[in-house]
TORMAR-415092 format. One record per residue (C-alpha): residue number from 0; x, y, z. Coordinates in pm, whole numbers. Layout:
N
> lokol_xx_yy_zz
> NUM_X_Y_Z $
...
END
This chain:
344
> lokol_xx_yy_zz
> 0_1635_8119_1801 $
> 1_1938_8334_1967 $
> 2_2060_7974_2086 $
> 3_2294_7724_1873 $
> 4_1988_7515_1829 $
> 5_1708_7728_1647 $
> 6_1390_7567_1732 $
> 7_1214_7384_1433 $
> 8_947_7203_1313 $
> 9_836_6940_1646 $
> 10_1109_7102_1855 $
> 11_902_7498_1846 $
> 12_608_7275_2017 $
> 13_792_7057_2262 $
> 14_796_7172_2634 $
> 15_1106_7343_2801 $
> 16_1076_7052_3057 $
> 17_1122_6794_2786 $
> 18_1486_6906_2709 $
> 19_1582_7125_3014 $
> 20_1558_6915_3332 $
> 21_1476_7049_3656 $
> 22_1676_6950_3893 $
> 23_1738_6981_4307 $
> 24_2045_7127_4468 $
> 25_1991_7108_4837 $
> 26_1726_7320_4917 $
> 27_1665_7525_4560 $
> 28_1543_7347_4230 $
> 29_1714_7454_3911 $
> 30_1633_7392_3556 $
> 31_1940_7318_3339 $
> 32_1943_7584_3053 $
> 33_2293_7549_2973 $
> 34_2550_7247_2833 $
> 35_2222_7080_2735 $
> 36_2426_6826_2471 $
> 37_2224_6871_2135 $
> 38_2471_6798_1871 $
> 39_2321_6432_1835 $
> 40_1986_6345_1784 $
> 41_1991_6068_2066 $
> 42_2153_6348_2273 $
> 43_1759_6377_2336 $
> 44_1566_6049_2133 $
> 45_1600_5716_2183 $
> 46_1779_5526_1883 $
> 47_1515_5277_1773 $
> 48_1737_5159_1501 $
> 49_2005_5039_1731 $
> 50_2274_5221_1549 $
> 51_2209_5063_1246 $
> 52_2231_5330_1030 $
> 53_2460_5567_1279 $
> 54_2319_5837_1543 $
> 55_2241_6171_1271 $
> 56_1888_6102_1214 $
> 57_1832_6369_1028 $
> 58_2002_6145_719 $
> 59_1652_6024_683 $
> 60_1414_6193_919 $
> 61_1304_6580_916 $
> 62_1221_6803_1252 $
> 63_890_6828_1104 $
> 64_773_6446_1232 $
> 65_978_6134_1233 $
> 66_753_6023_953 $
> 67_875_6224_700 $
> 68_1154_6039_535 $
> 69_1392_6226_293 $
> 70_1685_6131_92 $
> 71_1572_5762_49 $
> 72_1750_5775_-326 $
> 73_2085_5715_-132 $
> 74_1944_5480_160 $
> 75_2141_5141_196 $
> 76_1854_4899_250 $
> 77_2135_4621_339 $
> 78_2143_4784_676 $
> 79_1839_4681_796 $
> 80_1688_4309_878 $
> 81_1574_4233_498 $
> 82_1831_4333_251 $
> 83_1723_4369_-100 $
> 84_1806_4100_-335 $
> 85_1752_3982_-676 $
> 86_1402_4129_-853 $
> 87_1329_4315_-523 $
> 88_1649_4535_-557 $
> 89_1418_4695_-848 $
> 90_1065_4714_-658 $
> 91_933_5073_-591 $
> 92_955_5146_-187 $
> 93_590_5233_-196 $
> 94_536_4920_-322 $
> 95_610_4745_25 $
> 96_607_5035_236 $
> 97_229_5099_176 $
> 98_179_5358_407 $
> 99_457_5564_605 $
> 100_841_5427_586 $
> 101_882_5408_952 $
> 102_603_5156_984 $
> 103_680_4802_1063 $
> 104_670_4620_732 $
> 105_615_4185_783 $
> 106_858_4031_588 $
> 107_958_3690_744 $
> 108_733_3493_464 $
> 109_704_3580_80 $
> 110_334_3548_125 $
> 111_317_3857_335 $
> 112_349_4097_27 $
> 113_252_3797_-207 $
> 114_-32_3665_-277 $
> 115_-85_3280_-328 $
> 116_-89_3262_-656 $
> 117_-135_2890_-688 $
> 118_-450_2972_-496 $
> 119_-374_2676_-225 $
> 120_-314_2377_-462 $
> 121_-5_2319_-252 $
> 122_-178_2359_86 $
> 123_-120_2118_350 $
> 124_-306_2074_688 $
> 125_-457_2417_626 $
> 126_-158_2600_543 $
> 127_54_2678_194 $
> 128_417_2621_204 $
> 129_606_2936_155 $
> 130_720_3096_-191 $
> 131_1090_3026_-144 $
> 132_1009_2632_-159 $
> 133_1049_2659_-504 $
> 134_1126_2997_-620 $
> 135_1432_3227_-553 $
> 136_1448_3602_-523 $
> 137_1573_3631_-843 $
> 138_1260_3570_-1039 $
> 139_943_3299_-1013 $
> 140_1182_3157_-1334 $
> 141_1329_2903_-1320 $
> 142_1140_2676_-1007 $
> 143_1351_2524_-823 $
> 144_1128_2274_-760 $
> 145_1397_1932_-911 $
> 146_1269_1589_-1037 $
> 147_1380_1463_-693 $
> 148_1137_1696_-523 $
> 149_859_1552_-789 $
> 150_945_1209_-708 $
> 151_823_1231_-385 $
> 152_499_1403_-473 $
> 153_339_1051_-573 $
> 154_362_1080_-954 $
> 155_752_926_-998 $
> 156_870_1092_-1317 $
> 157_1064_853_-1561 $
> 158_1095_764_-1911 $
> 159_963_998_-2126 $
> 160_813_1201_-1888 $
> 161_1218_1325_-1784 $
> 162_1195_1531_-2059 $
> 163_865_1659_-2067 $
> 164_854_2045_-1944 $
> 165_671_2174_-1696 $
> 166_422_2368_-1888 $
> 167_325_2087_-2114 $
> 168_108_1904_-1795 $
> 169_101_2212_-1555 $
> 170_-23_2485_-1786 $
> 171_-273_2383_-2048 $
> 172_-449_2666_-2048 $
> 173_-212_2944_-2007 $
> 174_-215_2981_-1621 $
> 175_-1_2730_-1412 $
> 176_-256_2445_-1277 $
> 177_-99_2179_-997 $
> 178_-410_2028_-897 $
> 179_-376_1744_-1120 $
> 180_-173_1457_-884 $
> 181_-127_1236_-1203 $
> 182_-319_939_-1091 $
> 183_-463_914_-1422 $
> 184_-292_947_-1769 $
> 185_-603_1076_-1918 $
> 186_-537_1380_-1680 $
> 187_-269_1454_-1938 $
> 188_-319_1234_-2254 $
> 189_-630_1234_-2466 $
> 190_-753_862_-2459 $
> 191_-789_796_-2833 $
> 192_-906_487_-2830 $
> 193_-1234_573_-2584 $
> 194_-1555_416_-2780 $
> 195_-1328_221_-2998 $
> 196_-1224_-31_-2698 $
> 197_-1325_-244_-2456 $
> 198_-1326_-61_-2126 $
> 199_-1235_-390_-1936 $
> 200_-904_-389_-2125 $
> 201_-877_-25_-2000 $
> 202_-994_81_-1665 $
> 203_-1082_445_-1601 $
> 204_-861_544_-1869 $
> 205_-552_423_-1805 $
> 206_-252_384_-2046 $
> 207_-65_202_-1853 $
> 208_-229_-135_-1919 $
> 209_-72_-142_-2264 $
> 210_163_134_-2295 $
> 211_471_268_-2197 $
> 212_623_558_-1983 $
> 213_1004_484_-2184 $
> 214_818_481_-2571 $
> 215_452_575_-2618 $
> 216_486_261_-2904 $
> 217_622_57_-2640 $
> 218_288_-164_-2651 $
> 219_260_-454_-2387 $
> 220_-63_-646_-2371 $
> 221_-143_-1018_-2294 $
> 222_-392_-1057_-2646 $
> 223_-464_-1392_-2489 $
> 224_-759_-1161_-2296 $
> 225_-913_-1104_-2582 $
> 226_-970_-1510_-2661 $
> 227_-767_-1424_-2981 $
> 228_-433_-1533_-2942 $
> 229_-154_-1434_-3131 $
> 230_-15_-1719_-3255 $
> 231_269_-1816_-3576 $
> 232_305_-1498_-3766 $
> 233_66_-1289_-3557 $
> 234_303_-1247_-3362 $
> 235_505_-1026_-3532 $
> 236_254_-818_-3660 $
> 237_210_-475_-3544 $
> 238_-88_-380_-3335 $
> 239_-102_-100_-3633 $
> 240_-155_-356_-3869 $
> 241_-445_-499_-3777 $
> 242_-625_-219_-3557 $
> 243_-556_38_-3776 $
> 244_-681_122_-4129 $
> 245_-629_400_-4364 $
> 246_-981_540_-4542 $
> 247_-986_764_-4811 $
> 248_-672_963_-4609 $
> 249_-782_926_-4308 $
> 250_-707_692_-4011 $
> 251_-967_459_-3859 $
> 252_-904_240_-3532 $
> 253_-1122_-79_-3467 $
> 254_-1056_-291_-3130 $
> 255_-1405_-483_-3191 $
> 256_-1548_-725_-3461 $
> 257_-1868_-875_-3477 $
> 258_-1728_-1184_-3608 $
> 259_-1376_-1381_-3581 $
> 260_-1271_-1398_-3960 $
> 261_-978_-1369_-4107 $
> 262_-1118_-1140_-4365 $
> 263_-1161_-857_-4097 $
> 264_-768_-816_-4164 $
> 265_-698_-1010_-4473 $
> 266_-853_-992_-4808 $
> 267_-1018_-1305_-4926 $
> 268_-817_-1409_-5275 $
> 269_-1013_-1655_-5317 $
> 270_-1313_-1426_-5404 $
> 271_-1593_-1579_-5147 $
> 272_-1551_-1939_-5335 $
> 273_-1500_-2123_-4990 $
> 274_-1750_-1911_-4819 $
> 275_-2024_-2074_-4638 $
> 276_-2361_-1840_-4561 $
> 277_-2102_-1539_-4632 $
> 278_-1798_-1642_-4385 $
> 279_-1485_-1735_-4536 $
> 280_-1246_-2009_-4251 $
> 281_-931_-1981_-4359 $
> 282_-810_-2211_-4085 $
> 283_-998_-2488_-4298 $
> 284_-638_-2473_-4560 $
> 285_-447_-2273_-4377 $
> 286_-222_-2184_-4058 $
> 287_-112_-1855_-3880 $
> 288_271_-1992_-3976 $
> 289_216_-1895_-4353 $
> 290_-62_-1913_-4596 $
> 291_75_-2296_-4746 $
> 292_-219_-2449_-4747 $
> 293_-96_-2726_-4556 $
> 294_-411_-2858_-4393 $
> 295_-594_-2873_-4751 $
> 296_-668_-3265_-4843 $
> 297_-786_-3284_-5226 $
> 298_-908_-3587_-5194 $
> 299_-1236_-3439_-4919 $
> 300_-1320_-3302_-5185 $
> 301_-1578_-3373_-5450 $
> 302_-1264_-3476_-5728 $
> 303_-1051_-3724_-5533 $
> 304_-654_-3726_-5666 $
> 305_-530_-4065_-5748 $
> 306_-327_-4174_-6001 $
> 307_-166_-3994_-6271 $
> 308_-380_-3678_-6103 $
> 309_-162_-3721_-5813 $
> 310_167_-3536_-5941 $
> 311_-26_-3289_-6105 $
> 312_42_-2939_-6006 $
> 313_-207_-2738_-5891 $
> 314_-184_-2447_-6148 $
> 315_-227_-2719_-6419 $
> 316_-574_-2722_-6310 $
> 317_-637_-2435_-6152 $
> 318_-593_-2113_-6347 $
> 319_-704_-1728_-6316 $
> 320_-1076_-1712_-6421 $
> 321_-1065_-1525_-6730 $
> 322_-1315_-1190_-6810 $
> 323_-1354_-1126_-6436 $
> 324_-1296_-751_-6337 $
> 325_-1041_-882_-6076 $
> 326_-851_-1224_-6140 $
> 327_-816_-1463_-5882 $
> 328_-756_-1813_-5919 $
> 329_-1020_-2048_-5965 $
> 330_-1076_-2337_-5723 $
> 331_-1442_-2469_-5772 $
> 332_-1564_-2581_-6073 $
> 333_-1919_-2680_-6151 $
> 334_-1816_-2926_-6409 $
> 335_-1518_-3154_-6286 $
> 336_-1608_-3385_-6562 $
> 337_-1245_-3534_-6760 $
> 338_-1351_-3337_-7049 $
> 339_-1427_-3018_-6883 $
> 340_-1000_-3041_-6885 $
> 341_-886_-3248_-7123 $
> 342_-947_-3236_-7508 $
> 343_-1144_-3475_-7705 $
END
């Protein structure tokens, strides 16, 4: 203590020999007491920073043990190997540094103070690819995980799916879920018409046999599959039209029918008079071009036209039946006697 360097701390415990070298002159062995250089701390200790953050170690360290660290409010963390960027520049020390400062802290992955949190859905071969892949120091949002990068995952994105958002496929349930490869629309889309269609006309699910990516009403399906072609003005019909039905307010979908008649769709006018054991053709008058009734031929009939009958229009004859609850026009008659239309 009567020297210019008071022993403190470490230094009261360290040997003489440590500091003051013996040495040999000639014959006699001295030990150095004086001009021992002291006014740096590598004077004595080796510099394991490598001059990074200059030769007074006692900016940071105390005499009481090297792993006592003091005035880290003013450290500059940009001197060493990992300078703090972004979110990190706000992270507690203690947060990395678990246990003392001066040990070695990994930090040449994210995943060595992060956890996977995607819990390997983007392993490969064993092994997850690092955090920086997609993300940026500056917060897990935005990804930076581009369309690009998604086209080359196997699931191309296009039409509508460019503007879908992440979250609307990736996190259904409020935590972010990649294991879904998109193989499958119903991965995504609720298949609405499951027990109301014919699986054959869609495989395991799939949309894409009639729908889609550009317009979900973008509908493209061969009907001739279904041996009923659309034909004449069918083929301008919506599928809406005739595979969709509103019932008392609410919306029922039918892709099956137990029989071929046009009265699944269309309602019979004609009030069951041409029905035969409770099946009305309309293909016997009529075409899919317009409902003319160009293939009708008055004279198969039980009243052949000939004649004066011949230039007689039809709603001479044929009139709305009167006192029924709703009127249609009356075709068959069960007396087609002259008198049953002309007077006496």
């Amino acid at each position: 203590s009567q020297t210019k360097f008071p022993l403190k701390g470490k230094h009261a415990i360290v040997k003489c020999e440590k500091c003051h070298k013996k040495e040999q002159r000639g014959d006699t062995i001295f030990q150095q007491f004086a001009n021992v250089a002291f006014s740096s701390c590598t004077n004595c200790h080796a510099d394991i920073h490598k001059n990074k953050f200059g030769g007074n170690c006692t900016e940071c360290h105390t005499v009481e043990s090297f792993r006592q660290v003091k005035g880290l409010s003013g450290f500059n963390h940009d001197k060493t190997n990992y300078p703090l960027k972004g979110k990190h520049q706000v992270v507690k020390c203690k947060k990395c540094h678990v246990g003392n400062y001066t040990n070695p802290v990994k930090h040449a992955n994210c995943t060595d103070c992060h956890s996977d949190y995607h819990n390997k859905q983007f392993q490969e071969g064993g092994a997850s690819p690092d955090c920086r892949v997609c993300h940026s120091v500056k917060g897990f949002t935005p990804s930076l995980y581009t369309i690009e990068k998604h086209n080359q995952s196997g699931f191309i994105l296009e039409g509508a799916h460019l503007a879908t958002p992440c979250f609307a496929c990736h996190k259904p349930g409020g935590k972010w879920d990649f294991s879904k490869k998109g193989g499958r629309c119903v991965e995504c889309h609720e298949n609405i018409h499951e027990n109301y269609m014919d699986k054959k006309f869609m495989p395991a699910g799939d949309c894409k046999n009639c729908h889609s990516v550009a317009l979900w009403a973008e509908v493209s399906f061969d009907h001739n599959k279904t041996g009923f072609p659309l034909e004449g003005k069918h083929r301008k019909a919506s599928c809406r039209q005739c595979h969709f039905k509103t019932r008392d307010g609410e919306t029922i979908q039918q892709f099956v029918w137990e029989t071929r008649s046009c009265t699944n769709c269309h309602a019979d006018k004609h009030n069951g008079q041409f029905a035969i054991n409770g099946i009305t053709t309309c293909e016997k008058c009529h075409t899919n071009n317009n409902w003319v009734p160009v293939k009708f031929n008055h004279n198969n009939t039980r009243f052949k036209l000939d004649g004066e009958h011949v230039d007689v229009a039809c709603a001479k004859c044929h009139k709305p039946g009167s006192g029924r609850p709703n009127s249609y026009i009356v075709y068959k008659f069960n007396d087609i006697s002259c008198a049953s239309c002309h007077l006496q």
